[in-house]
C-alpha positions as CSV (number, residue, x, y, z in Angstrom):
1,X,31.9,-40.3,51.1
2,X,33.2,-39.9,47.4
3,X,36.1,-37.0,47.3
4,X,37.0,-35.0,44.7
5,X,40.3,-35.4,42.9
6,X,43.1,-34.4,44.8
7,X,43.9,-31.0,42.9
8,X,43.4,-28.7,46.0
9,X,45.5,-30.6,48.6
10,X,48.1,-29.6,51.1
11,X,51.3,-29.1,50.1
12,X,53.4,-30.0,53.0
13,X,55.1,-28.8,55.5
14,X,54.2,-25.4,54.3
15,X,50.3,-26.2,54.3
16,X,49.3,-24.0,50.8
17,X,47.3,-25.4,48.2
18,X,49.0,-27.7,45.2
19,X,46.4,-26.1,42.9
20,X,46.0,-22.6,43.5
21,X,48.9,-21.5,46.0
22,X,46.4,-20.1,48.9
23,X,46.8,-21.2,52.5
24,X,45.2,-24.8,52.9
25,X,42.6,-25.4,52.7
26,X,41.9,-22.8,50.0
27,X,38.4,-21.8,49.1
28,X,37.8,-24.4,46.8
29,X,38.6,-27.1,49.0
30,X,36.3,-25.7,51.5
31,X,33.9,-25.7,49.3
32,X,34.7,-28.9,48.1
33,X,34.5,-30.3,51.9
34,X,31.3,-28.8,52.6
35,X,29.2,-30.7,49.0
36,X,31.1,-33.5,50.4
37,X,29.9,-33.6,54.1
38,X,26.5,-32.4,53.0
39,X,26.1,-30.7,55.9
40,X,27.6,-32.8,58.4
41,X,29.3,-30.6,60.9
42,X,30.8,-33.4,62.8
43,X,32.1,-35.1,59.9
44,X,33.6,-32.2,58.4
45,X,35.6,-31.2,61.7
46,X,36.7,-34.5,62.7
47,X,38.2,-34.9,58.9
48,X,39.7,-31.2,59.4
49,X,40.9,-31.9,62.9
50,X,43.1,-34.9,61.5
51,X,44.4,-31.9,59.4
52,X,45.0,-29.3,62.0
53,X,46.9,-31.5,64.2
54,X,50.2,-32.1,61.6
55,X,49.9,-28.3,60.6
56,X,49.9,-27.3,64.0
57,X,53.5,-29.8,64.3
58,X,55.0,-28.8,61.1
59,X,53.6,-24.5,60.8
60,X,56.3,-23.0,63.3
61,X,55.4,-19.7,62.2
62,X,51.7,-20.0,63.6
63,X,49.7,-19.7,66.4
64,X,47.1,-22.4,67.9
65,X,44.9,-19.9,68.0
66,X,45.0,-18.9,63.9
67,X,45.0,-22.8,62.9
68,X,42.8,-23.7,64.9
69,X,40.7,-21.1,62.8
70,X,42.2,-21.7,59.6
71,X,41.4,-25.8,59.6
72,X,37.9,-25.2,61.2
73,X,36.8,-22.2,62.0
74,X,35.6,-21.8,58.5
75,X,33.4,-24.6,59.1
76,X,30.5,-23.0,60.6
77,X,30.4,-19.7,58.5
78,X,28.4,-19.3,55.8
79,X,29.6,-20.4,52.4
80,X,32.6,-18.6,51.1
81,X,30.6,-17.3,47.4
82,X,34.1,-16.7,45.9
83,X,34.9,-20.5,46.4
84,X,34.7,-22.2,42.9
85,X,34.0,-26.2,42.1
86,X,36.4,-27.3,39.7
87,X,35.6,-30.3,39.5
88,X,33.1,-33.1,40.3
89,X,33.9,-35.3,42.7
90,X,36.1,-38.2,41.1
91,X,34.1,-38.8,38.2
92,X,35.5,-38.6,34.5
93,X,35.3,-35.4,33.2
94,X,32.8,-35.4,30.3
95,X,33.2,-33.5,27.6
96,X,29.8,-32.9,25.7
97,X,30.0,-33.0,21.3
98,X,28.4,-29.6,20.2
99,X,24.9,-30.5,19.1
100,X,25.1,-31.6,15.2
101,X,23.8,-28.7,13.1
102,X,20.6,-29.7,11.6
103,X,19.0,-28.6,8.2
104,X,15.3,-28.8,7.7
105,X,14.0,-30.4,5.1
106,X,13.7,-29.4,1.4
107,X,10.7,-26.6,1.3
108,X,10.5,-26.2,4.8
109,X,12.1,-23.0,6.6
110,X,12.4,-22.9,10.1
């Protein structure tokens, strides 16, 4: 499974987002996970459940109950639309040259 670059990870022990500041994971990591697992429920809540088990040790503050939600309750919902890809999944960034301005030919208009 290729991941995407770490931008939207867990800052620990107060479990936000490194990126964007929202409770972890944040919508873009969700949707992140989900391209990722391609639809593998099992897949995405074992990798989640990894997860869940330090937050539930380190977030004092919490319930078992609204982790347990948090880290993978999410996971069979439909599709959060406000989530937004960033990037793609740890490939160069490609920039694209603006398309060279072309003049037609003597005479000809276009």
């Amino acid at each position: 499974m290729t991941d995407y670059p770490a931008l939207h990870g867990p800052s620990r022990p107060g479990w936000r987002c490194i990126a964007c500041d929202a409770p972890w994971p944040c919508p873009t990591r969700k949707h992140q996970l989900r391209e990722l697992c391609q639809g593998n429920l099992p897949a995405l809540v074992r990798y989640l459940s990894a997860y869940l088990s330090d937050a539930q040790q380190e977030i004092s503050d919490a319930t078992t109950a609204d982790l347990t939600d948090r880290f993978l309750g999410w996971c069979a919902r439909p599709p959060d639309p406000t989530a937004v890809q960033e990037h793609p999944p740890t490939q160069q960034l490609k920039t694209v040259a603006p398309a060279a301005t072309q003049t037609p030919p003597e005479g000809r208009t276009t």
